[in-house]
C-alpha positions as CSV (number, residue, x, y, z in Angstrom):
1,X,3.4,-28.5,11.7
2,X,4.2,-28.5,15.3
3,X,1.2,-27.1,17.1
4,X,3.7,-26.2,20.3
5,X,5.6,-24.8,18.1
6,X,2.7,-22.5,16.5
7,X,1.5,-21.9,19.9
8,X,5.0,-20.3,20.9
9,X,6.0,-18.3,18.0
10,X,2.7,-17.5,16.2
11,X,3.4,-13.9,17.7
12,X,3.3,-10.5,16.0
13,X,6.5,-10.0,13.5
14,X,7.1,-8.2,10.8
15,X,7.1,-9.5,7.5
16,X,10.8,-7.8,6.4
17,X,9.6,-7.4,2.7
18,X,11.8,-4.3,3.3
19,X,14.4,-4.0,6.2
20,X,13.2,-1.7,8.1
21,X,9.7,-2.4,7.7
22,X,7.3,0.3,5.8
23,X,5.6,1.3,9.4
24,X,9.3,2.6,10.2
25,X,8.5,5.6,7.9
26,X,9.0,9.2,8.6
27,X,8.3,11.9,6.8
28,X,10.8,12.4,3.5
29,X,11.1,14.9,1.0
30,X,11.6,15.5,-2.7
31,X,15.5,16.9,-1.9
32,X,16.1,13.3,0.0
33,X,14.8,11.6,-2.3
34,X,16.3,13.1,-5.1
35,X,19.5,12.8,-3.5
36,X,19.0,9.2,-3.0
37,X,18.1,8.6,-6.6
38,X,21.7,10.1,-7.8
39,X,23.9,8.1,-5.6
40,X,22.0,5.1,-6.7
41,X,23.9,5.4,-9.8
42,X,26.9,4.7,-7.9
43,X,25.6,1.5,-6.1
44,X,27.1,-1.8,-5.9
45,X,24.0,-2.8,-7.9
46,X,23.3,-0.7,-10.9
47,X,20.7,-2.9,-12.4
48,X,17.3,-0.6,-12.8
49,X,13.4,-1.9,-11.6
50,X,10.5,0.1,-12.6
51,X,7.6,-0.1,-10.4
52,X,4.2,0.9,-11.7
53,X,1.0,1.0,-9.3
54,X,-2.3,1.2,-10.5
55,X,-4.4,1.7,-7.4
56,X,-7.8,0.6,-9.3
57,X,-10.0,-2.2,-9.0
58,X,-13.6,-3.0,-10.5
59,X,-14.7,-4.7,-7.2
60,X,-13.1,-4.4,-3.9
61,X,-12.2,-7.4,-1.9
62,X,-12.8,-7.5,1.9
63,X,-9.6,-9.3,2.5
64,X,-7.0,-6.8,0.6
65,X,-4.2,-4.9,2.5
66,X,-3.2,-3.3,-0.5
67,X,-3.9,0.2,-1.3
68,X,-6.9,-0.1,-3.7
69,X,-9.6,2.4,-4.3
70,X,-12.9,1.9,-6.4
71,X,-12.8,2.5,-10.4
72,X,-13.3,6.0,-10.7
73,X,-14.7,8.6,-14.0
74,X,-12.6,8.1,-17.2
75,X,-11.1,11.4,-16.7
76,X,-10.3,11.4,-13.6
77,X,-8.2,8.1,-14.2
78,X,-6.6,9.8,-17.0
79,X,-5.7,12.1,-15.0
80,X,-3.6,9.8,-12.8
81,X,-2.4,8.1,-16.0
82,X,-0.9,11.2,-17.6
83,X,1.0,11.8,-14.1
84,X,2.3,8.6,-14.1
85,X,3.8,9.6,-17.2
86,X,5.4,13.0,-16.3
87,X,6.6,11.4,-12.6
88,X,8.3,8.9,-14.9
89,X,10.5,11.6,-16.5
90,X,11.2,13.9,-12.8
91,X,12.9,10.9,-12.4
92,X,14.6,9.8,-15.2
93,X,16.1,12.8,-15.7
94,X,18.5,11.8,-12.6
95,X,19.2,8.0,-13.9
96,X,22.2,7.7,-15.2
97,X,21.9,6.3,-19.0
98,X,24.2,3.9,-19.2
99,X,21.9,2.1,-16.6
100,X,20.2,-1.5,-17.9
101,X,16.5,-2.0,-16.6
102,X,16.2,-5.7,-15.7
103,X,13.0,-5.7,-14.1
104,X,9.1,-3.9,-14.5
105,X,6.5,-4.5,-12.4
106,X,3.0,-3.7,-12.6
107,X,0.6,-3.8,-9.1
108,X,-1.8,-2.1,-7.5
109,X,-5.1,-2.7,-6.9
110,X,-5.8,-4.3,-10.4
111,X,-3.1,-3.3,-13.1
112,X,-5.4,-5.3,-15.4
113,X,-8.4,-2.8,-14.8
114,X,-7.0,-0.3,-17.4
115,X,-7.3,-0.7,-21.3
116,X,-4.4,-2.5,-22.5
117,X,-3.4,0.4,-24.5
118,X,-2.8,2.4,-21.3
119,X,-0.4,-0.3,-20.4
120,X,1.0,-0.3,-23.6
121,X,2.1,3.1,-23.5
122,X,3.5,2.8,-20.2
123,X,5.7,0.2,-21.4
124,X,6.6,1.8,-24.0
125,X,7.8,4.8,-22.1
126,X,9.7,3.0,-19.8
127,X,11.8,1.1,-22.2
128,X,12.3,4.0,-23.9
129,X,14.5,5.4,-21.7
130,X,17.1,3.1,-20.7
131,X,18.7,-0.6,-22.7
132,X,17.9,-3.6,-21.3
133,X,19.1,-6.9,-20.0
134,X,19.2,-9.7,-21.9
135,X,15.4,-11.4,-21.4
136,X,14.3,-8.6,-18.8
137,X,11.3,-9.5,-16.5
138,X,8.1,-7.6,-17.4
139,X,5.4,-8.7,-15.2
140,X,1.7,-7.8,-14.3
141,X,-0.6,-8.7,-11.9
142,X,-3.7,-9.7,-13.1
143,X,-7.0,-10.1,-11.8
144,X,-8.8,-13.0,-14.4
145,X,-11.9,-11.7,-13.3
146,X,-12.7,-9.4,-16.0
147,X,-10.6,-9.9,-19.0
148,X,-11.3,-11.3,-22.3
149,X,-9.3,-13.7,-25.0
150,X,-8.3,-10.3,-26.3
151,X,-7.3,-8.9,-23.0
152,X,-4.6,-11.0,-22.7
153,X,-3.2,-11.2,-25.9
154,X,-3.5,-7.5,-26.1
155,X,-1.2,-7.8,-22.2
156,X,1.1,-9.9,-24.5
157,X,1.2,-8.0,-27.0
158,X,2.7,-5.0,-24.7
159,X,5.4,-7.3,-24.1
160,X,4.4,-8.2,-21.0
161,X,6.4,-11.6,-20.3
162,X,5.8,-13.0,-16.7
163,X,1.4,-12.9,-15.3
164,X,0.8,-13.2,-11.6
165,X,-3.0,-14.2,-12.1
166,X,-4.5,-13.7,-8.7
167,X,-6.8,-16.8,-8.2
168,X,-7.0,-16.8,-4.6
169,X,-9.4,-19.7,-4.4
170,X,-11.3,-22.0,-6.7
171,X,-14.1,-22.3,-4.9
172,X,-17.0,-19.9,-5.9
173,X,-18.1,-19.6,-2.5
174,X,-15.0,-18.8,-0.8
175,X,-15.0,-16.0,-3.3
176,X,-18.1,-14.5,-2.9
177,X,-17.6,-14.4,0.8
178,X,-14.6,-11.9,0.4
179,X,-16.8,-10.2,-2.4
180,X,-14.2,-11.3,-5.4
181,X,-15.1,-11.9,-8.7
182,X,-14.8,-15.6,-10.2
183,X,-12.1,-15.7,-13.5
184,X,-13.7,-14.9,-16.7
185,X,-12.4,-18.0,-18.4
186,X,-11.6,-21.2,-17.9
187,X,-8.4,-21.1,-16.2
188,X,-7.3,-23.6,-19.2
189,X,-8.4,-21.1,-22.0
190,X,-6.2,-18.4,-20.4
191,X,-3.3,-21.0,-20.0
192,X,-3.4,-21.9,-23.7
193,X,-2.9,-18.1,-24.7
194,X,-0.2,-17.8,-22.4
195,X,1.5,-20.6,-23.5
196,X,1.7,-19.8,-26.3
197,X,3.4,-16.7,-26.3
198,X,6.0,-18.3,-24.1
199,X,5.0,-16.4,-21.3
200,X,5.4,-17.4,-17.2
201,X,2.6,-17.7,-15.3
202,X,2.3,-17.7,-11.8
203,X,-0.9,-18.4,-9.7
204,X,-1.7,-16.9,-6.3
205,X,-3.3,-18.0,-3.8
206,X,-4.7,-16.7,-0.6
207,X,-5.6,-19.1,2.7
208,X,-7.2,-17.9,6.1
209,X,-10.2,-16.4,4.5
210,X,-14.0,-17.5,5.5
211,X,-15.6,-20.5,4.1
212,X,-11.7,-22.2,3.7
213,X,-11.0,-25.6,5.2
214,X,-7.7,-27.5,4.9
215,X,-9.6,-29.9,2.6
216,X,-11.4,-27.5,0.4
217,X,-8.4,-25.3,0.0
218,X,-6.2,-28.5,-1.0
219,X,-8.7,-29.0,-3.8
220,X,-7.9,-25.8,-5.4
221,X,-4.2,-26.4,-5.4
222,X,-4.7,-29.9,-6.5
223,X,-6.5,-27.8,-9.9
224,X,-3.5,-25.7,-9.9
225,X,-1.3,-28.1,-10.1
226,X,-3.0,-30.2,-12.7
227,X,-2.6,-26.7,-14.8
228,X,1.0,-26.3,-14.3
229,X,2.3,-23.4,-13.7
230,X,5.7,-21.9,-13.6
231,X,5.3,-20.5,-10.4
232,X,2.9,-20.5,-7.4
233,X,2.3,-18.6,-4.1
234,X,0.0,-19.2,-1.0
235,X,0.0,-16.2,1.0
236,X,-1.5,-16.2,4.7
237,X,-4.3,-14.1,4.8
238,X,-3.0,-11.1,7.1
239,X,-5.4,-10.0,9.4
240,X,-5.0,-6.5,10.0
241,X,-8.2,-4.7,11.0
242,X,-7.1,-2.0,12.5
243,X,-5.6,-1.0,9.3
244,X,-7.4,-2.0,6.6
245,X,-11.8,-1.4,8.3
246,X,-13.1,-3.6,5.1
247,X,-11.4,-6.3,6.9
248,X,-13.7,-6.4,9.8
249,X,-16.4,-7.6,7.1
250,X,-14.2,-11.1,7.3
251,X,-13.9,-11.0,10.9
252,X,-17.6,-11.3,11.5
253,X,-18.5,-14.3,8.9
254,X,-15.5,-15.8,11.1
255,X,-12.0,-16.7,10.5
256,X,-10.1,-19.9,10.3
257,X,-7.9,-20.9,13.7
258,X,-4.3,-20.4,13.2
259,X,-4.3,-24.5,13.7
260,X,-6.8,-25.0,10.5
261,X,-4.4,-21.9,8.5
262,X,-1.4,-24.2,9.8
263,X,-3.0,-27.5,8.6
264,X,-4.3,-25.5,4.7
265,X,-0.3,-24.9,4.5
266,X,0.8,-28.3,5.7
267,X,-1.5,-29.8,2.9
268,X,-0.8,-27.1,0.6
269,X,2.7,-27.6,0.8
270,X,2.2,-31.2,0.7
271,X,0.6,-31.0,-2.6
272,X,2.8,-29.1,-4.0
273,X,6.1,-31.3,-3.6
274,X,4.7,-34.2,-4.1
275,X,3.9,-32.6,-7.4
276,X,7.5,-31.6,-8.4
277,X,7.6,-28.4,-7.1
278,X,10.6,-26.9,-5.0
279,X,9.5,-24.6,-1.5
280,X,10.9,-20.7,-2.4
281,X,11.0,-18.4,1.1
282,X,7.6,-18.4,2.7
283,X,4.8,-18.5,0.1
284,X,6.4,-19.4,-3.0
285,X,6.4,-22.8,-4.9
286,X,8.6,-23.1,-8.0
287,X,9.2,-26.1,-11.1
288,X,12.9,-27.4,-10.5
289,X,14.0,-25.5,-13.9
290,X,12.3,-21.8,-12.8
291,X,15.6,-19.6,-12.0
292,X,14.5,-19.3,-8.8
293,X,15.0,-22.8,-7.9
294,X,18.7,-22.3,-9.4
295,X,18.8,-19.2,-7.4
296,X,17.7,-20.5,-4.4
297,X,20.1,-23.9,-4.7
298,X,23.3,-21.5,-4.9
299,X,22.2,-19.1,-1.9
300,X,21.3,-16.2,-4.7
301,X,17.6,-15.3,-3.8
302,X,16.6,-11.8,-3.3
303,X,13.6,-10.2,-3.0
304,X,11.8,-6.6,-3.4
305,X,8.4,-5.0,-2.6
306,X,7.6,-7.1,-5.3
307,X,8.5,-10.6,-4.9
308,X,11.4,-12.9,-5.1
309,X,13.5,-12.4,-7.5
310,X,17.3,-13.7,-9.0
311,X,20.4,-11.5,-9.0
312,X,20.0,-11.4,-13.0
313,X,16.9,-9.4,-12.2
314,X,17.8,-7.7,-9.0
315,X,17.7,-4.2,-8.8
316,X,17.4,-0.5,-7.1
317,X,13.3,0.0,-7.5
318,X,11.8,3.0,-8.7
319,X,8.6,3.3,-8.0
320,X,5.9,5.3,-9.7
321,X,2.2,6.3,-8.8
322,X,0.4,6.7,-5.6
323,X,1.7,4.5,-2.3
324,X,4.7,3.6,-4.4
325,X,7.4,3.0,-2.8
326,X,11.0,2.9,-4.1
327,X,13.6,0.5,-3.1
328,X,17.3,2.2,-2.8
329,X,21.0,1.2,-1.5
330,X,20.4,4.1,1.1
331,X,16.7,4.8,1.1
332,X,13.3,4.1,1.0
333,X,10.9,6.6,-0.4
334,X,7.1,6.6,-0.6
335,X,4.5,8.6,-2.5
336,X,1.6,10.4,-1.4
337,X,-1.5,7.6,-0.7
338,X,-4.1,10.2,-1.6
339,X,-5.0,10.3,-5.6
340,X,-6.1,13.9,-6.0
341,X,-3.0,14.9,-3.9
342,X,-0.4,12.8,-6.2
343,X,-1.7,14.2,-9.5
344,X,-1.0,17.9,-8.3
345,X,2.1,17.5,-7.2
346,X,2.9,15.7,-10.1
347,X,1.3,17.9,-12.6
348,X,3.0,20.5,-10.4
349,X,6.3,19.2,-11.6
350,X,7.2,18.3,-8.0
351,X,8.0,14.4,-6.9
352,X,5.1,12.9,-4.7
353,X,7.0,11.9,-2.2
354,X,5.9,11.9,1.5
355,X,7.5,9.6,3.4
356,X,10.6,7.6,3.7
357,X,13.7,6.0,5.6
358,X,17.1,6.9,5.1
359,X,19.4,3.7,6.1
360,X,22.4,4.2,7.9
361,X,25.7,2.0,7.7
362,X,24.8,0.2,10.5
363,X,21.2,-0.6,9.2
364,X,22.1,-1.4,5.9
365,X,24.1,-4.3,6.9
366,X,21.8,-5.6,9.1
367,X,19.0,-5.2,5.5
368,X,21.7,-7.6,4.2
369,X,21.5,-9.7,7.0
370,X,17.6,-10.5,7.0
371,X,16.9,-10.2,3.1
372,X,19.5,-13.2,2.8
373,X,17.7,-15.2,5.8
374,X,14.7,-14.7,4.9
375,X,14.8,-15.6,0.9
376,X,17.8,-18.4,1.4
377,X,16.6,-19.6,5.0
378,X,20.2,-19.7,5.4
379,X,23.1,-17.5,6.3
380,X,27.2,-17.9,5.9
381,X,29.0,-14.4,7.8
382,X,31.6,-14.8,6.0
383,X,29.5,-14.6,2.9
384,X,27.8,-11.4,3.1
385,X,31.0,-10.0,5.2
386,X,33.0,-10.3,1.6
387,X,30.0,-9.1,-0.1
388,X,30.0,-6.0,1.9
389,X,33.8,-5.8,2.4
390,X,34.0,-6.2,6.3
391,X,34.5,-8.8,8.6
392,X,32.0,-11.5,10.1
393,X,32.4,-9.4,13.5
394,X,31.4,-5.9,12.6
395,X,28.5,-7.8,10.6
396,X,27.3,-9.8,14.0
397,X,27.7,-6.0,15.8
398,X,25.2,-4.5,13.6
399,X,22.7,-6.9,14.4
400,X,21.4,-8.4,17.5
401,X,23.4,-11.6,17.6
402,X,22.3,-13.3,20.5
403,X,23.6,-16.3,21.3
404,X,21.3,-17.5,24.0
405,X,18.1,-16.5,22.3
406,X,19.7,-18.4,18.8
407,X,20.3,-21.5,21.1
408,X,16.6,-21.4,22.2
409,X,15.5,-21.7,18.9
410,X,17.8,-24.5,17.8
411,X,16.8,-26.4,21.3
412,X,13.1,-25.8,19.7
413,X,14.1,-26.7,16.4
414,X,13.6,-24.8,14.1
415,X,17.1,-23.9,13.2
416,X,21.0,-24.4,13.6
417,X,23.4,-22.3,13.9
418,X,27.4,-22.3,14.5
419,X,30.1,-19.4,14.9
420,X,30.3,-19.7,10.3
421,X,26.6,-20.0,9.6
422,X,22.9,-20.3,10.3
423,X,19.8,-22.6,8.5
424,X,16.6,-22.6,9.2
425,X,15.2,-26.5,9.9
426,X,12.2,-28.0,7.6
427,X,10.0,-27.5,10.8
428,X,11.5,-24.4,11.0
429,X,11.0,-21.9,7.8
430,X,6.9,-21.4,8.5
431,X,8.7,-19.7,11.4
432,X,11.6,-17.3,9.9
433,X,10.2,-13.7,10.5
434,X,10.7,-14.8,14.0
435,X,14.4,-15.7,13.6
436,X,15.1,-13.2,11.3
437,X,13.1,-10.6,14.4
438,X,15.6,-12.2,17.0
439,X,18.5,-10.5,15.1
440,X,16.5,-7.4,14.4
441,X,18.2,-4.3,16.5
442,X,14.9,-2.2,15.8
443,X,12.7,-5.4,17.4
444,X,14.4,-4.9,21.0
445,X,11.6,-3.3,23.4
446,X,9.6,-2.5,20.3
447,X,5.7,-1.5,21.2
448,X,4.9,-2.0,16.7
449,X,2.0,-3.9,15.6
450,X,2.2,-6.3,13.2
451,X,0.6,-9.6,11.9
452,X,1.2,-13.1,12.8
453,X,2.9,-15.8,10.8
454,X,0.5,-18.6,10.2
C-alpha cells in the first residue's frame, strides 16, 4: 500500500454500514416507527431480516465497540429473554403475512453465551411467523471460547446454518492482551462438526490490536486458510476511545502505526489470494463459489448492519433487543441501550424505541448511491437511476458530485471515473469510505468524529 497515499487519506470517515451513519440519530418514537414498519410492506424489497442482539458476554474484551455488558443473574437474563419474545410479536403484528423472511441474524455481545435452548426458541418463534425463502440464511456469531462438542451441534441443531466464529487472532498472547478468551477446541474439531452438517463458516479476524505484527498476524491467516473456510473477514481495529473507555486499556500497552495496520492487510490480503480467495468490500475474503463472489462479479452486493449480503438474502431488518437497530426503505430505528429500561417498556407492551432517522427522497438516493460503492467498489448512474426510476441527473443532484474533487482522486489513483460510471482502482478500495465521503452531502463542513480507515 502506498504510504503517501495512507498519509493523505488515512483521515476520519465514516464507515457507511448505514447511510446516514448511526451518530446521525435523533430522537424517534414508537408512532414513527410504527409507521415506518407498515409502509415497509409496500417497499420495493419485501424480503424480511430478523435481527436478534444478545448484549452478553462471559468476558469482556478491551478492544469491542459493540454494545456488550457483563453476564448478569439467571433471572435477570430471563428477563430480557422473555422480552425479546413479546417485542417480537409488537411487531409482527404490523408485518404483512404474505412476507418471506430470507435472512436471521444473531449478534451482540456473545449470542453464543445463552443455552442453546434459548436460541432454540427464538428461532423457533421467528419462523413461526412468516414462510421462508428457499435456503434462508440463519447465522450466529459465535465466540469459540466457551462452547463444547455439544454446544455446537446443539447451535445446529436450532437450524442455525451460517457461524461467524470470532477468532480474532491465533496467537495466545495477542489475546490475552485484549483480555479474550482462547477457542475451547481445536479450531479443526469445531470445523469437522460444522462440516458436517453442511453448515458455512466464516472466521473473523481483528488487526491493530497490541502485541500484532505484520508477520505474526500473517501466521494466523496462514492457519485460517489451511482450515478453509467459506468466508473470512479482517476488520481494522477501530480505535475509538472516546466512546468505548475500555479501549484506553489498549491505548496504554500501545498500538500498532497505521503503516504496520497497512502492512498486516497488505500481507493479509496477500495470503488470502494467493490462496484462492476473491477480495469482497473492505474486510471480506470469499472462495470463488461463495454467492458473494457471484454477487459481487455481477454488481449485486449489498450490505446491512450485519454484513454483506446477496439480493437473494437482502432485506428490510427488524431488529430486536437492546441497541437494535432496524434497517427500513424510509427509516432507521434504534432501541433503548439500557437493559433494565428495554425490559419495561417491553413488558409494558410499548416498542423500545429511542432513537432514529427518517430518510428523505433526497437521502435515500444518495443511501443507494454509497451502499452500491462501497460493497461493488463500482458505480454505473444509469444503473441505479433505472433501479430507482429517475434519471442519472437528479441521481448526481442528490449527492455531492464533484467533479474536481473526483479528478483529484483519479490523478492519486485510486479510482476512475467518466460522465456513465465510477470504479475504485486495486490501490484504491483500502481507501473507499473516503470516495464514497466525497459524494456524501451530509460530509460538507461536517464537525462528526469518526475512525480512520487503516
Amino acid at each position: 500500500m502506498n504510504n503517501k497515499l495512507i498519509e493523505k487519506y488515512n483521515i476520519s470517515v465514516p464507515r457507511y454500514t448505514s447511510y446516514p451513519p448511526a451518530n446521525y440519530f435523533r430522537e424517534f418514537g414508537e408512532e414513527e416507527y410504527v409507521d415506518a414498519v407498515i409502509r415497509s410492506n409496500n417497499a420495493r424489497n419485501g424480503n424480511v431480516s430478523f435481527y436478534i442482539h444478545i448484549p452478553y458476554c462471559r468476558r469482556l474484551c478491551h478492544y469491542c465497540g459493540c454494545n456488550s455488558y457483563a453476564m448478569q443473574k439467571e433471572d435477570r437474563i430471563g428477563a430480557y429473554i422473555d422480552a425479546l419474545h413479546r417485542e417480537i410479536d409488537l411487531v409482527a403484528r404490523h408485518i404483512s403475512k404474505d412476507r418471506k423472511i430470507s435472512q436471521i441474524h444473531y449478534g451482540g455481545g456473545s449470542p453464543t453465551a445463552m443455552p442453546v435452548g434459548v436460541l432454540k426458541e427464538l428461532n423457533e418463534h421467528l419462523l413461526s411467523l412468516l414462510p421462508t425463502i428457499g435456503q434462508p440464511e440463519i447465522a450466529i456469531e459465535c465466540h469459540p471460547g466457551f462452547l463444547t462438542p455439544k454446544d455446537w451441534e446443539g447451535l445446529a441443531e436450532a437450524r442455525f446454518n451460517r457461524f461467524s466464529i470470532g477468532v480474532q487472532d491465533f496467537d495466545t498472547e495477542v489475546l490475552k492482551a485484549v483480555n479474550r478468551e482462547p477457542s475451547a477446541l481445536l479450531m479443526e474439531e469445531i470445523f469437522e462438526i460444522l462440516r458436517g452438517v453442511g453448515a458455512g463458516i466464516n472466521l473473523d479476524f481483528l488487526f491493530g490490536l497490541p502485541g500484532q505484527t505484520p508477520e505474526s498476524f500473517n501466521h494466523s491467516i496462514r492457519k485460517a486458510v489451511s482450515l478453509r473456510p467459506d468466508r473470512l473477514t479482517t476488520f481494522s481495529y477501530g480505535h475509538c476511545p472516546w466512546i468505548f473507555k475500555r479501549q484506553l486499556i489498549l491505548e496504554k500497552q500501545g498500538l500498532p502505526s497505521a503503516e504496520d495496520k497497512a502492512e498486516m492487510f497488505r500481507k493479509a490480503k496477500e495470503t488470502l489470494t494467493g490462496a484462492g480467495y476473491l477480495g469482497i468490500g473492505l474486510d471480506h475474503f470469499v472462495l470463488p463459489d461463495d454467492e458473494l463472489a457471484t454477487a459481487l462479479n455481477t454488481h449485486k452486493l449489498h450490505r446491512n448492519f450485519q454484513g454483506y449480503c446477496t439480493r437473494r438474502t437482502t432485506a428490510q431488518v427488524y431488529a430486536f433487543g437492546v441497541t437494535g437497530i432496524s434497517q427500513l426503505e424510509t427509516a432507521y430505528a434504534q432501541n433503548s441501550k439500557a437493559i433494565p429500561e428495554y425490559i419495561e417498556e417491553v413488558s409494558s407492551g410499548r416498542l423500545p424505541i429511542k432513537k432514529g432517522y427518517l430518510l428523505s427522497a433526497q437521502e435515500q438516493i444518495a443511501r443507494e448511491v454509497i451502499e452500491t460503492l462501497m460493497c461493488n467498489y463500482h458505480i454505473d448512474w444509469s444503473e441505479i437511476a433505472q433501479s430507482l426510476s429517475l434519471d442519472t441527473s437528479a441521481i448526481k443532484q442528490a449527492v455531492n458530485y464533484d467533479e474536481a474533487r473526483l479528478s483529484e482522486m483519479q490523478t492519486d489513483g485510486i479510482l476512475r471515473f467518466n460522465d456513465a460510471e465510477l470504479t475504485m482502482t486495486e490501490d484504491g478500495n483500502p481507501f473507499v469510505r473516503n470516495v464514497a465521503a466525497t459524494l456524501d452531502p451530509l460530509m460538507i463542513n461536517t464537525t462528526r468524529k469518526f475512525s480512520k480507515p487503516i
